[in-house]
C-alpha positions, 0 to 999 in steps of 0.5 A: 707608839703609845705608852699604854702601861708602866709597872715595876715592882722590888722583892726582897730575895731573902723573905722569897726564899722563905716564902718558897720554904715554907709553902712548897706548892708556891714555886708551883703556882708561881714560876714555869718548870723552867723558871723553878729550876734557876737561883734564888735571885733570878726566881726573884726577879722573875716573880718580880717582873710577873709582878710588874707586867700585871700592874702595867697591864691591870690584872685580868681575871683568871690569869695565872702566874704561869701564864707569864714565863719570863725567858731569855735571849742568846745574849741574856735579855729577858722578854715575856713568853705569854699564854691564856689570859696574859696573852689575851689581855695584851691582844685586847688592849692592842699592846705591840711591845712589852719591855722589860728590865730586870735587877737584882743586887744585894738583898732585892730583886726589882724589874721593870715593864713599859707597854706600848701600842701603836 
């Protein structure tokens, strides 16, 4: 295996949940149904990882924050759920493993994606 892409990015919880306050529609356009109904944090690091998957994997056009849900196993790892262009785009860059790891403590939320090929 190849590491074809790396992305990691911090939200600040507190200025997220302003920002989900003050734009009703954003939680909409951000997170899944199920995402939208977990806590202030895991909103966060959820949006977080979303945010590190795009940088690991370059943006394609037309993707949409739904099209990235982040779930959780029996255990409580997360992994990715794709659909539409975020699918498309790890089948066109030949991608057979995402990894993620998400944080949150204190006043951040962080996560961290490796994508892998081969």
């Amino acid at each position: 295996m190849s590491v074809r892409g790396i992305g990691v990015d911090v939200v600040d919880i507190e200025r997220f949940a302003v920002s989900l306050e003050r734009t009703p529609s954003l939680r909409q356009r951000l997170l899944t149904p199920a995402e939208a109904e977990l806590s202030i944090e895991s909103m966060a690091g959820r949006f977080a990882a979303k945010e590190a998957f795009v940088k690991a994997l370059r943006a394609p056009a037309g993707l949409s924050w739904t099209d990235i849900e982040v779930v959780t196993d029996d255990r409580g790892a997360p992994s990715f759920e794709l659909t539409g262009p975020a699918r498309a785009r790890v089948r066109d860059l030949g991608i057979t493993a995402l990894h993620l790891s998400i944080s949150h403590d204190g006043p951040v939320a962080t996560a961290f994606v490796v994508a892998e090929a081969g």
